[in-house]
C-alpha positions as CSV (number, residue, x, y, z in Angstrom):
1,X,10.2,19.5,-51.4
2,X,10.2,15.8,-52.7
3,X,8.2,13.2,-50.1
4,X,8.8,9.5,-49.9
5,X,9.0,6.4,-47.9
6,X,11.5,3.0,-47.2
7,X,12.6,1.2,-44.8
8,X,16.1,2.1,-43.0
9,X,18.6,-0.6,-42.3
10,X,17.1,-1.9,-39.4
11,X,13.8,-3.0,-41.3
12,X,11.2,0.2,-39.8
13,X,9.6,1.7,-42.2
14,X,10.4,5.4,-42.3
15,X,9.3,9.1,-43.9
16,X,11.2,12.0,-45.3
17,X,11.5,14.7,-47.2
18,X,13.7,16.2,-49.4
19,X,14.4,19.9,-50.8
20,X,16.0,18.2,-54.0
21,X,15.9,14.6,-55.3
22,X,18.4,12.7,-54.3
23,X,19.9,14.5,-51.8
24,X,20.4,14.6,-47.6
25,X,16.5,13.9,-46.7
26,X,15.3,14.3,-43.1
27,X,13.9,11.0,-41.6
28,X,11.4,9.9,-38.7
29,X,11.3,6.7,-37.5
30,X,8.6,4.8,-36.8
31,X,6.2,4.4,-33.8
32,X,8.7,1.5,-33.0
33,X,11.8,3.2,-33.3
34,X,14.0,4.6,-30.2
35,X,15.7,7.1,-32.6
36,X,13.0,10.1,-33.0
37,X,14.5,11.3,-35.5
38,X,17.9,11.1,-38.0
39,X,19.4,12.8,-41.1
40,X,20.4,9.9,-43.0
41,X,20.6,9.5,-47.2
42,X,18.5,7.3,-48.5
43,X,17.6,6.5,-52.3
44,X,14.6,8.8,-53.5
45,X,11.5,6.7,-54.2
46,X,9.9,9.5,-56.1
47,X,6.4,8.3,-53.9
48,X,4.6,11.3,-52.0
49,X,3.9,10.3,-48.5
50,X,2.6,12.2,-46.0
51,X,4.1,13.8,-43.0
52,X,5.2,11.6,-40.1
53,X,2.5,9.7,-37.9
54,X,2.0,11.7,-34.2
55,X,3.2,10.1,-31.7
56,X,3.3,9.9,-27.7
57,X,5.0,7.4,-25.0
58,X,4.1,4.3,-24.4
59,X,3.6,4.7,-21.1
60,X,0.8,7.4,-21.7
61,X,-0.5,5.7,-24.2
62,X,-0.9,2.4,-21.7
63,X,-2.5,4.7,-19.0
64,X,-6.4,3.5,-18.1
65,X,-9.1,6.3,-18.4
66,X,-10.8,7.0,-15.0
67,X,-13.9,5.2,-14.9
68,X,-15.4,6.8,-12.1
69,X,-15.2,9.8,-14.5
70,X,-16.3,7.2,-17.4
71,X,-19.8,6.6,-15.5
72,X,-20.3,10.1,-14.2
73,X,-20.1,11.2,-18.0
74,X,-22.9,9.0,-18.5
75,X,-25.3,11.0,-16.2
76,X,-23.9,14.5,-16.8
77,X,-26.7,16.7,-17.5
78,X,-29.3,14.7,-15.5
79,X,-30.4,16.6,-12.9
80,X,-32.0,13.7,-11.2
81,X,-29.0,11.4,-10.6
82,X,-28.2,11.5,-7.3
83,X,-24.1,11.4,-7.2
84,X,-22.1,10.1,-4.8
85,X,-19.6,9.3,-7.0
86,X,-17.0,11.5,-6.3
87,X,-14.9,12.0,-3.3
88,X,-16.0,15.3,-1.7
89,X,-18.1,17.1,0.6
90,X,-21.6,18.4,-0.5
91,X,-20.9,21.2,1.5
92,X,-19.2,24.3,0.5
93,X,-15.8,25.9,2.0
94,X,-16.2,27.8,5.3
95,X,-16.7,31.4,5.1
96,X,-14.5,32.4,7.2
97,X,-11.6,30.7,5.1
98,X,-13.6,32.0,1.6
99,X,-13.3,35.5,3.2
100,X,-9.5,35.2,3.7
101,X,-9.3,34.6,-0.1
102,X,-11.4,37.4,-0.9
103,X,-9.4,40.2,1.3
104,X,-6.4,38.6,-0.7
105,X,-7.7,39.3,-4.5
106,X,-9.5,42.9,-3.0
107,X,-5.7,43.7,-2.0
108,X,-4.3,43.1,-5.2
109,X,-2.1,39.8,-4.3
110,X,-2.2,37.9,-7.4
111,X,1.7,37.9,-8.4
112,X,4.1,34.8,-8.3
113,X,5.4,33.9,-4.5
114,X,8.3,31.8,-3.7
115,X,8.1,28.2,-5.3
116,X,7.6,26.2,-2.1
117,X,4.3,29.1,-0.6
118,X,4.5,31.7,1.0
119,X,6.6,31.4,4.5
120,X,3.3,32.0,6.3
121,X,1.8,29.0,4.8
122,X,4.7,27.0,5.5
123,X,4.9,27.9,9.1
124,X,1.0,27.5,9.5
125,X,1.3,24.1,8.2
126,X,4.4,22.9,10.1
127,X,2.6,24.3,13.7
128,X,-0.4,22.5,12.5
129,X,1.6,19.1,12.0
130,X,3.8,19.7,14.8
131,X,0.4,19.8,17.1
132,X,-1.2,17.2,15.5
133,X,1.5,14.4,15.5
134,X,3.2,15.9,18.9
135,X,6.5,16.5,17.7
136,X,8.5,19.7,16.3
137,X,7.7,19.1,12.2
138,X,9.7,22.0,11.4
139,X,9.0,24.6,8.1
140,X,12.1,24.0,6.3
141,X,10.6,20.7,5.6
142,X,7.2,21.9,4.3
143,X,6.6,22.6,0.6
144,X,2.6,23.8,-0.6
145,X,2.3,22.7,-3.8
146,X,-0.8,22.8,-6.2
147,X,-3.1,20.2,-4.9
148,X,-2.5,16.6,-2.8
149,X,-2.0,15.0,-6.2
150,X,0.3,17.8,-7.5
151,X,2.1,16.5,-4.4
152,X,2.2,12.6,-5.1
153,X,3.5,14.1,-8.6
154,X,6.6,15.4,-7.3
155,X,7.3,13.4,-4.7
156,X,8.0,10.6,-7.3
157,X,9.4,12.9,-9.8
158,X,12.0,13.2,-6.5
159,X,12.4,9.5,-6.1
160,X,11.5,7.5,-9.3
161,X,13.7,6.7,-12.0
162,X,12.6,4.4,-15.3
163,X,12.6,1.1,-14.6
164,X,11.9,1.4,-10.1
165,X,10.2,-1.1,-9.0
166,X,7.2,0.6,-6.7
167,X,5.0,-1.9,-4.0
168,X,1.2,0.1,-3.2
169,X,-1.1,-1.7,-0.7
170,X,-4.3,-1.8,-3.2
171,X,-7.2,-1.1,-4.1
172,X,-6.3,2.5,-4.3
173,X,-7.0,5.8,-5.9
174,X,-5.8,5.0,-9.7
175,X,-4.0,8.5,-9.5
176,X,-1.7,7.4,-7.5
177,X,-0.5,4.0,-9.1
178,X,-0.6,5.5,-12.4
179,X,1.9,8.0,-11.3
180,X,5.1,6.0,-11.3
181,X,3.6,4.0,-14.4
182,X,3.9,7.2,-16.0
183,X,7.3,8.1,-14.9
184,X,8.6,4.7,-16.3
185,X,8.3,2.7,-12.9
186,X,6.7,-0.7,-12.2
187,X,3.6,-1.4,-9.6
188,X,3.2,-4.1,-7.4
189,X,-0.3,-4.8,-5.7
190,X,-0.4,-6.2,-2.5
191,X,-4.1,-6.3,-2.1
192,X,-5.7,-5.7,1.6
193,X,-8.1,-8.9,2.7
194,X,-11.1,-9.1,4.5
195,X,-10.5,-10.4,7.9
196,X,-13.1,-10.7,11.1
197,X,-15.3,-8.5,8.9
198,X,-12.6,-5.5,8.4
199,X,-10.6,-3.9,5.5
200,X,-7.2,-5.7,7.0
201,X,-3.2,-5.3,6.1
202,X,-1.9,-9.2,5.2
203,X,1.2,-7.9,6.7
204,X,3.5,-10.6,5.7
205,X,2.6,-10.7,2.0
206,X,3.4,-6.8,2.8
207,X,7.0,-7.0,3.3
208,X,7.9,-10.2,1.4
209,X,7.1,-8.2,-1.4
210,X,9.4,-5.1,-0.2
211,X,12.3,-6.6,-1.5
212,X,15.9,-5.4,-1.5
213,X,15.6,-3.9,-5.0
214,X,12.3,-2.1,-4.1
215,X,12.7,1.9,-4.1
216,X,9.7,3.0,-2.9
217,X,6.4,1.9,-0.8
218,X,3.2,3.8,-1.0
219,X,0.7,3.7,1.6
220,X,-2.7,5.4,1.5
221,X,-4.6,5.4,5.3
222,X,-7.0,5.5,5.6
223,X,-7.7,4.4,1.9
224,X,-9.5,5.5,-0.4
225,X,-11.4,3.3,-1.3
226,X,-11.9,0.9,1.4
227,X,-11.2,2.9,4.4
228,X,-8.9,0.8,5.8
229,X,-6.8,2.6,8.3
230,X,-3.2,1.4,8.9
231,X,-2.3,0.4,12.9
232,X,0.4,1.3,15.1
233,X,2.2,-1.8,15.3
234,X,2.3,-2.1,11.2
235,X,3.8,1.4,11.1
236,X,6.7,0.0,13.3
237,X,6.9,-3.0,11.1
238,X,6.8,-1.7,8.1
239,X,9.0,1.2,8.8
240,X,11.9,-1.1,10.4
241,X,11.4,-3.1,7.2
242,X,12.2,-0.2,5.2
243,X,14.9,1.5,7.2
244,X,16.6,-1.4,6.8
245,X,16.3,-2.4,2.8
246,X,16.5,1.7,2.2
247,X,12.8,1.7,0.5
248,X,11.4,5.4,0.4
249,X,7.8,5.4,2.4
250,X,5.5,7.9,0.1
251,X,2.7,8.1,2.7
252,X,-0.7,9.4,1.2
253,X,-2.0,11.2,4.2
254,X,-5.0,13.0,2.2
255,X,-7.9,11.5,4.8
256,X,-5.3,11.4,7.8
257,X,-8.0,13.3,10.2
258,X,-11.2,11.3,9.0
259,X,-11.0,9.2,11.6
260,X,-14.2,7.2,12.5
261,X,-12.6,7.3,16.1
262,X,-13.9,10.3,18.1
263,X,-10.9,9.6,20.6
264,X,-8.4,10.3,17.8
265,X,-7.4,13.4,16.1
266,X,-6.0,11.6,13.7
267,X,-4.8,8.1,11.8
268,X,-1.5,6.2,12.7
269,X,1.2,8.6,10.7
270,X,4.6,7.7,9.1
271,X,5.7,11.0,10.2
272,X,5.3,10.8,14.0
273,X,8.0,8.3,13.9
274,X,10.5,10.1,11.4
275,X,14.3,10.5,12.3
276,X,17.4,12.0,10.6
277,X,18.1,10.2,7.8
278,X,14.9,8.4,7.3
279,X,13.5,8.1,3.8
280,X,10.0,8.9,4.4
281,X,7.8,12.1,2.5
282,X,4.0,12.5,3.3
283,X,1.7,14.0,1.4
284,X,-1.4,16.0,2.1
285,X,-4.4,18.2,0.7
286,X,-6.2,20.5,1.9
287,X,-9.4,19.1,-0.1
288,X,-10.8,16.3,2.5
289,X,-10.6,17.4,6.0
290,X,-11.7,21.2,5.1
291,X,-13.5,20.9,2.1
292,X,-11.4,22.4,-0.3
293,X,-11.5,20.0,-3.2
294,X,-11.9,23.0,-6.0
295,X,-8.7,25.2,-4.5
296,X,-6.4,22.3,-5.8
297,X,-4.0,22.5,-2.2
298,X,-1.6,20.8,-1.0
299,X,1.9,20.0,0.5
300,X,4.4,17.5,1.2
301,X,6.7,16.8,4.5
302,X,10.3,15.6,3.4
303,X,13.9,15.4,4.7
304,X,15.0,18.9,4.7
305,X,18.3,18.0,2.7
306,X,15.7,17.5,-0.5
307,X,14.3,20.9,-0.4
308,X,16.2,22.6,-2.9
309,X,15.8,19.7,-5.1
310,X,12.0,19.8,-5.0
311,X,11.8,23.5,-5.4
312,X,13.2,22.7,-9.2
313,X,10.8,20.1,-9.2
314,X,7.4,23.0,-8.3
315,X,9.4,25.3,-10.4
316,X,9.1,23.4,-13.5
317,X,5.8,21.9,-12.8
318,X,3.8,24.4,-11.5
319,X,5.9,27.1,-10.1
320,X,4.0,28.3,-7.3
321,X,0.3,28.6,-6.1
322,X,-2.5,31.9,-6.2
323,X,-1.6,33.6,-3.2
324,X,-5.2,34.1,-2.3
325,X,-5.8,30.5,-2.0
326,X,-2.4,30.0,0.3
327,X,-3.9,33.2,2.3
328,X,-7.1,30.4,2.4
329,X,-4.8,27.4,3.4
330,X,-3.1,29.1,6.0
331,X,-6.2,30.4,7.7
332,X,-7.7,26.8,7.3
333,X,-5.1,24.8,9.5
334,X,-5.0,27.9,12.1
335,X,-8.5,28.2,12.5
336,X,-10.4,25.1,11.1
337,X,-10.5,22.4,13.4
338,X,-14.2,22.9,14.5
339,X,-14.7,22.6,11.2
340,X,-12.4,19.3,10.8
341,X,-14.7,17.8,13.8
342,X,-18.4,18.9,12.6
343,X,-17.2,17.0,9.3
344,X,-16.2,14.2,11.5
345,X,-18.9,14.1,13.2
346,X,-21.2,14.3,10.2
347,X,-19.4,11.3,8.2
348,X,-19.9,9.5,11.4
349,X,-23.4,9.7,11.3
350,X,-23.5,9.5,7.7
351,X,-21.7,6.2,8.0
352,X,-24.0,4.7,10.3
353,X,-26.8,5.4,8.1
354,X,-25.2,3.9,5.2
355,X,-23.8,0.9,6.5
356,X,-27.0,-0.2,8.2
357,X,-29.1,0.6,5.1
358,X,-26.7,-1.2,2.9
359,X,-26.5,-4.3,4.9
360,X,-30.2,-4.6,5.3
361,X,-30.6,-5.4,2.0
362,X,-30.3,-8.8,0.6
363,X,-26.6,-9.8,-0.9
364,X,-24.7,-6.7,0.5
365,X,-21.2,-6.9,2.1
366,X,-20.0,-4.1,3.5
367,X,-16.8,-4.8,5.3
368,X,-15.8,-2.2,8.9
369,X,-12.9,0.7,8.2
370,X,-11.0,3.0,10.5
371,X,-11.5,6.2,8.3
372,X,-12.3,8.2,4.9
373,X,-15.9,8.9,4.1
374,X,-16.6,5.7,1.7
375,X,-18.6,2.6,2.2
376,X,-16.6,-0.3,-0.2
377,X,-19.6,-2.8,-1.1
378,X,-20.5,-5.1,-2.6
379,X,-23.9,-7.5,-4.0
380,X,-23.9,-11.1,-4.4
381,X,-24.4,-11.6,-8.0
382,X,-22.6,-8.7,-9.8
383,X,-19.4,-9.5,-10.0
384,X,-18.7,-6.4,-13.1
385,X,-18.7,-3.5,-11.0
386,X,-18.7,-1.0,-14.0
387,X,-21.6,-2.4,-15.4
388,X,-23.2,-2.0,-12.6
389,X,-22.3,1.3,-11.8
390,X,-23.8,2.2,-15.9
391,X,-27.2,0.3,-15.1
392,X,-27.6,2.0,-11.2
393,X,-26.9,5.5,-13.6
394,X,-29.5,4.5,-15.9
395,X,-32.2,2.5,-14.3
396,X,-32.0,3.6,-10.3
397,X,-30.7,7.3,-11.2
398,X,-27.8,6.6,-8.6
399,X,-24.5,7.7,-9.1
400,X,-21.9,5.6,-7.6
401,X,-18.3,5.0,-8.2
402,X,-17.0,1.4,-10.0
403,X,-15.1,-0.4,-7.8
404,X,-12.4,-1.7,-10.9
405,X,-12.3,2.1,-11.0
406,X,-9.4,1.1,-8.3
407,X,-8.0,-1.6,-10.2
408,X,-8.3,-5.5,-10.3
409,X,-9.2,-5.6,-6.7
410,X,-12.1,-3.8,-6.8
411,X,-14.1,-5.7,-9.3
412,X,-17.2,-6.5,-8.2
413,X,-17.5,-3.5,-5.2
414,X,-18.6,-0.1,-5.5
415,X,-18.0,2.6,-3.9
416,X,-20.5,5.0,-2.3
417,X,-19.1,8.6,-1.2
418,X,-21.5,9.4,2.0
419,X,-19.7,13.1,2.7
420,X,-23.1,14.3,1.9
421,X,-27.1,14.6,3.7
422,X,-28.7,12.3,5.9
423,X,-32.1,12.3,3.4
424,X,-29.6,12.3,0.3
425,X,-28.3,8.9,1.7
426,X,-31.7,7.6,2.5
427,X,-33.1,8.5,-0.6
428,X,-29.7,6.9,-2.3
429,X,-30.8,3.4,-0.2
430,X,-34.4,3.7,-1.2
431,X,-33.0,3.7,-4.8
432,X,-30.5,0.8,-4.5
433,X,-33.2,-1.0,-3.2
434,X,-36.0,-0.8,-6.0
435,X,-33.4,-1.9,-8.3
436,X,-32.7,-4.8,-6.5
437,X,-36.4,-5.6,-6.2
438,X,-36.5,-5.0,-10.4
439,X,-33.5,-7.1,-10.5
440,X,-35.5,-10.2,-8.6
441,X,-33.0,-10.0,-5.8
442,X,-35.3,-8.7,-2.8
């Protein structure tokens, strides 16, 4: 085998190798080059070079590392950290919907099932939805996939093409903008303000940017990580604005039932208003509202007609889910919803306590929200949010998540996860607060 290097006739520098001077050599194009690969002759330098650089997409390559995972890695191993960084429940998974898991794996079900769940799971989910948002939502619409993010996956896998032009009301969970980023699809930001003292929709910045050539909205509501809840009257806006430009509405509906509300069961919904036709998938996890985060559940609501498009779609992603945990799903939506409301009514509580401790100290913002289990704050005087978040790891052993984390509007704000004790919370404030007395703020 003879090695070498040139450059081709468009000027990139490329690699082969031979089996005999002189003759057909195998070529890679550079990092630059749109052309993997070619078979092309080229005169034999007689220079050894070595084999072809690795390479990935651009896109991935372009991707920003999570930093709420960047700052927990910093405290990993330090048993002292309190860590509200992450957004789940302190408290285990019912028993009752463990146990259904359990009888599962004792009676041998661990074999593939059908690509969109099991049809119980599908019709438990679609009689949950249809009671929740009081209309028929019907199974043949339903598909469980492997987790809420699974299900933003797919759902844009469904949509997006390279080069789409996507519009997300921000800050948001960076999963879900890097999605179509990764898929070849641009993001526009149209950042929520800070109005009467509330995470607030600006509306008509909203569907000026929704333009003719847009092809899909995503809306998370309530947000993670504000908490800003969507209301009724912006649903009809914003849906009338997008029926009539044909923009698909992905519609995160992850924290739908964490509601600060105790007269709602849930957040305004995309899908209580969907008709024939309409362009509109939701998507949903069964990690928030019955503390599930480690089963990786999910599913998403779409037009019927798409079904046997996003069955390919689970089939070559994930191809279906355990069946004990969709034995654990189904149970979940059929039986949970005391547990939905004693969570409710915990991060209610927990909220209270939060919010009052955080702004009873000196510099603190902490706008109102309709729902999630976050408090999105900010101090007066730290305006870099993930250094911040390093020194409250490192000198207050408190573990919260940066608010750039989210992207560029979140600099500056954190973002504290208050799914968790009473005491934890209070110790958490105690904390905050000695570092702002070290830092000559108090």
């Amino acid at each position: 085998m003879t090695n070498g290097e040139a450059a081709d006739r468009h000027g990139r520098m490329v690699y082969f190798a031979a089996p005999v001077p002189d003759g057909p050599r195998i070529e890679f194009a550079g990092a630059d080059g749109l052309d993997r690969r070619m078979i092309e002759t080229l005169p034999h330098s007689g220079a050894a070079a070595p084999l072809p650089p690795i390479d990935i997409r651009p896109a991935v390559r372009q991707l920003q590392s999570s930093l709420i995972r960047e700052v927990a890695n910093a405290g990993m191993g330090d048993d002292t950290i309190l860590r509200f960084w992450f957004g789940e429940s302190d408290q285990p998974t019912a028993r009752f919907i463990r146990e259904a898991a359990i009888d599962s794996l004792t009676s041998g079900e661990t074999f593939y099932s059908q690509n969109l769940g099991r049809p119980y799971l599908r019709e438990a989910i679609a009689t949950y939805l249809s009671g929740l948002h009081d209309r028929p939502i019907a199974a043949e619409r339903v598909a469980a996939v492997g987790s809420g993010v699974s299900a933003l996956m797919i759902a844009s896998q469904l949509v997006l093409s390279p080069g789409d032009r996507v519009v997300a009301v921000t800050p948001l969970w960076p999963n879900v903008t890097e999605i179509p980023r990764i898929l070849g699809a641009s993001v526009e930001r149209v950042p929520l303000r800070i109005a009467n003292g509330r995470w607030s929709l600006d509306l008509d910045r909203l569907l000026a940017a929704l333009t003719p050539g847009t092809r899909m909205l995503i809306v998370n509501s309530p947000n993670n990580p504000t908490g800003w809840t969507i209301e009724e009257d912006e649903i009809d806006a914003v849906l009338a604005h997008c029926r009539r430009h044909g923009i698909w509405v992905l519609a995160d509906d992850v924290y739908e039932r964490l509601v600060h509300d105790p007269a709602r069961r849930s957040a305004p919904s995309f899908l209580r208003r969907y008709e024939a036709g309409d362009r509109i998938i939701s998507a949903n996890s069964f990690s928030k509202a019955w503390s599930m985060t480690g089963w990786r559940m999910g599913w998403l609501v779409l037009p019927e007609p798409l079904l046997d498009e996003v069955t390919k779609l689970i089939e070559y992603n994930t191809s279906c889910i355990l069946e004990p945990a969709q034995r654990a799903g189904a149970v979940a939506v059929a039986r949970g919803e005391d547990e939905v409301a004693a969570l409710r009514t915990r991060l209610r509580e927990t909220r209270t306590v939060l919010v009052a401790g955080l702004r009873g100290l000196p510099g603190v913002e902490v706008p109102e929200a309709g729902g999630a289990m976050y408090a999105f704050f900010r101090i007066a005087g730290f305006g870099d949010s993930l250094d911040l978040a390093k020194r409250l790891v490192r000198e207050a052993k408190l573990g919260l998540a940066p608010g750039t984390a989210f992207g560029p509007e979140g600099a500056g704000w954190l973002r504290w996860c208050h799914a968790t004790s009473r005491a934890a919370i209070e110790d958490g404030l105690g904390r905050l607060a000695g570092f702002l007395d070290s830092s000559g703020l108090r």
